[in-house]
C-alpha positions, 0 to 999 in steps of 0.5 A, a space after each residue: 260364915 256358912 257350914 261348910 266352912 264352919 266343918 272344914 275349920 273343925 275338920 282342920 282342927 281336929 287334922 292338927 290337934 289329933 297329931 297332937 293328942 295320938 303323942 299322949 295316947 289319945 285317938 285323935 278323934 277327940 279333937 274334934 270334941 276339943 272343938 266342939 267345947 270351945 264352941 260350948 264357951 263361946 259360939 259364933 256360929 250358933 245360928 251353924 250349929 243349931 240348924 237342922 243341917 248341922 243336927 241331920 249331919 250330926 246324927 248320921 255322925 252318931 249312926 256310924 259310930 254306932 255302926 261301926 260298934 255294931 260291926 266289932 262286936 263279934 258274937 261268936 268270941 263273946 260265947 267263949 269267954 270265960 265265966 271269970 270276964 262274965 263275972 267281972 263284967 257284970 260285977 265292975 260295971 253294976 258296982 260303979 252304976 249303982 253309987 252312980 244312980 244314988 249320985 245322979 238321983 239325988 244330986 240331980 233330981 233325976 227320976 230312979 229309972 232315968 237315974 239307972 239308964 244314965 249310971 249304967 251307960 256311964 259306967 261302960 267302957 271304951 276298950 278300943 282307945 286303950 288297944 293302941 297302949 296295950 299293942 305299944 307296951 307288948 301286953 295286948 295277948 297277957 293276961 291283963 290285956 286279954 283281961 281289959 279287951 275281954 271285959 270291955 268287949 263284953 260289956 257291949 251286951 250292958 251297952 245293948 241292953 241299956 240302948 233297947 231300955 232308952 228306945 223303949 222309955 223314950 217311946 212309949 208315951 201311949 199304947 199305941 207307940 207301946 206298940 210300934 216300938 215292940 213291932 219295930 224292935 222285933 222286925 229288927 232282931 228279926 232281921 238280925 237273925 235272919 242275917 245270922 242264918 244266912 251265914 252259909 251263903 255268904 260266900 257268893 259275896 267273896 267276888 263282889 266288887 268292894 264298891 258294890 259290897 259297900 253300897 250293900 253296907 250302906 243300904 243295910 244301915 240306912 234300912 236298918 235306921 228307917 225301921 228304927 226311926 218308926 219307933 225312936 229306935 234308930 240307934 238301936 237299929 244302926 247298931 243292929 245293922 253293923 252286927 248283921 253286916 259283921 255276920 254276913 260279909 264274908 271274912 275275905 272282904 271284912 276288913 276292906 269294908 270296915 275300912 271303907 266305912 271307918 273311913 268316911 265315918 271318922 274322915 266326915 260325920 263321927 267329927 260332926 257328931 262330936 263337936 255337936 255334942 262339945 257344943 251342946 254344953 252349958 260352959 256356965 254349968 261346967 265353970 260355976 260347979 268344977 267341984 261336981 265334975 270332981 266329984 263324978 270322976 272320983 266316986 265313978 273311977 272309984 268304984 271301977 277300981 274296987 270292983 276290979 280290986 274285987 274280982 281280980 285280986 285272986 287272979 292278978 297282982 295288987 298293982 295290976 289289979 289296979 292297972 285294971 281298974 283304971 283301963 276299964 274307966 276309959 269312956 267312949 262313943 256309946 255312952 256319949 250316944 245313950 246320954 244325948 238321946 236322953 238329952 234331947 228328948 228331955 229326959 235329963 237337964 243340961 247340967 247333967 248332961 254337961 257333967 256326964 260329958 265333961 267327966 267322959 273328956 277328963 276320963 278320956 284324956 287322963 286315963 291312958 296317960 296314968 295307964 301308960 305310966 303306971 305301966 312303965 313305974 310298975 315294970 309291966 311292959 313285956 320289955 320288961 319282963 312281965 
């Protein structure tokens, strides 16, 4: 066996299974992390998966994923939400990331501020599985639809903020890489604002051939990428790179690019990426102690629905202030991301990271299925006249 046939076996996988999952509202994509937990109980292809040919594909699987974040995170919207999104945000996502540190620092043994890093990047949310639900059952322009966008949208500046605090602590061992992380962070915010500010100009690029603006697209994230990787900040620097990209390419042409770049990121390396992080699991870990997965989801998925209890019941029915809660504990790409890069420089332990990423799979598997029932019991389609 060698790896290519090993990622088309994957790749086939994913292709069969992701038919699958889209019949109970899943993104096919998690097949591919199917696969990869498969792998985590029984792996033949070890000596595969544990080459650095595997590793470098992985991680340019997990810079476009990053990219592709970066590229729909629209600034502009994200200054005319209203103060009752900002509010609710921030409140719902430090409610279930502070139960979560107390879990994490004392259950794990992880140090206070690992343990914030970690709760914080598990509580964020994965907006855009539920989008697809949202469109199917009518309600994506309602006001808990706009509710669910709007929050998971916003919680992308969380997402930010916890990815430059991970780049920062894994960095700085010494005053020197002190140093090289803030030069390199701030030639890349500098980089960004400079994109930002030459807004104006990107009209010449309406005439440019697609191929061409698309090697424009690839050199931006892997220049981007090699000036985050002088300070362990790569993943930080793609998803800057998607955020300059998405100001800069003119509107006539932005879909086409986005299309061109989810295109070979979920046709190649975003499966790559996921069955990596299947693989990395301790199957042992997930066996021996199903009642701490349990207990994550319960404790995590429980405060999401206090807090949107909290913040919405003035504006939202009783049931669909649930409904929002439960929207808002899907899980998705970025804190799978923030949760390997402390994986593998040693900052958490396997067991935790095998939790984390088991509870991600529960969440991601049976959040929209109790989401698109609930919608259906509770008669808030707009079929049914909500």
């Amino acid at each position: 066996m060698n790896i290519f046939l090993l990622i088309s076996i994957a790749l086939f996988f994913t292709f069969i299974i992701g038919k699958w999952l889209e019949k109970i509202h899943i993104p096919w994509i998690f097949a591919a992390l199917l696969f990869g937990t498969g792998l985590a109980f029984y792996n033949p292809f070890q000596s595969i998966t544990g080459s650095d040919t595997f590793d470098f594909l992985a991680q340019l699987g997990m810079y476009f994923l990053l990219f592709i974040v970066g590229f729909e995170i629209d600034l502009t919207k994200l200054k005319k939400k209203s103060a009752f999104l900002f509010n609710s945000t921030f409140v719902i996502i430090l409610l279930e990331a502070l139960v979560g540190t107390l879990l994490i620092h004392f259950v794990f043994h992880s140090s206070w501020f690992v343990s914030i890093l970690v709760a914080l990047s598990f509580a964020t949310v994965g907006e855009e599985i539920l989008i697809p639900i949202l469109d199917k059952f009518g309600i994506i322009n309602t006001r808990l639809g706009q509710a669910i966008i709007g929050i998971g949208t916003i919680d992308d500046l969380i997402e930010i903020a916890v990815l430059i605090a991970v780049t920062i602590f894994i960095g700085t061992q010494s005053l020197r890489d002190v140093f090289v992380i803030l030069a390199s962070l701030t030639v890349l915010f500098l980089l960004t604002i400079t994109f930002t500010k030459l807004k104006p100009k990107r009209h010449r690029f309406v005439f440019v051939k697609l191929d061409t603006l698309f090697l424009f697209a690839m050199l931006m994230l892997l220049f981007f990428i090699g000036i985050g990787e002088l300070a362990h900040s790569a993943a930080l620097a793609a998803l800057l790179a998607g955020i300059s990209l998405r100001t800069f390419v003119p509107h006539e042409r932005l879909q086409y690019i986005e299309q061109e770049v989810k295109a070979v990121s979920y046709g190649l390396f975003t499966p790559i990426f996921l069955v990596w992080i299947g693989a990395t699991m301790d199957a042992s870990y997930l066996t021996q102690f199903p009642l701490m997965i349990l207990l994550v989801v319960v404790v995590s998925n429980g405060m999401k629905l206090l807090g949107s209890y909290i913040m919405a019941h003035k504006e939202f029915s009783t049931r669909e202030s649930l409904l929002l809660g439960f929207g808002l504990s899907v899980r998705f790409s970025t804190s799978m991301i923030i949760i390997k890069i402390l994986f593998d420089n040693g900052f958490i332990g396997t067991d935790l990271f095998s939790v984390v990423i088991a509870s991600s799979i529960v969440f991601t598997f049976i959040i929209p299925i109790i989401f698109s029932n609930l919608l259906v019991k509770w008669g808030l389609t707009k079929n049914s006249g909500s």
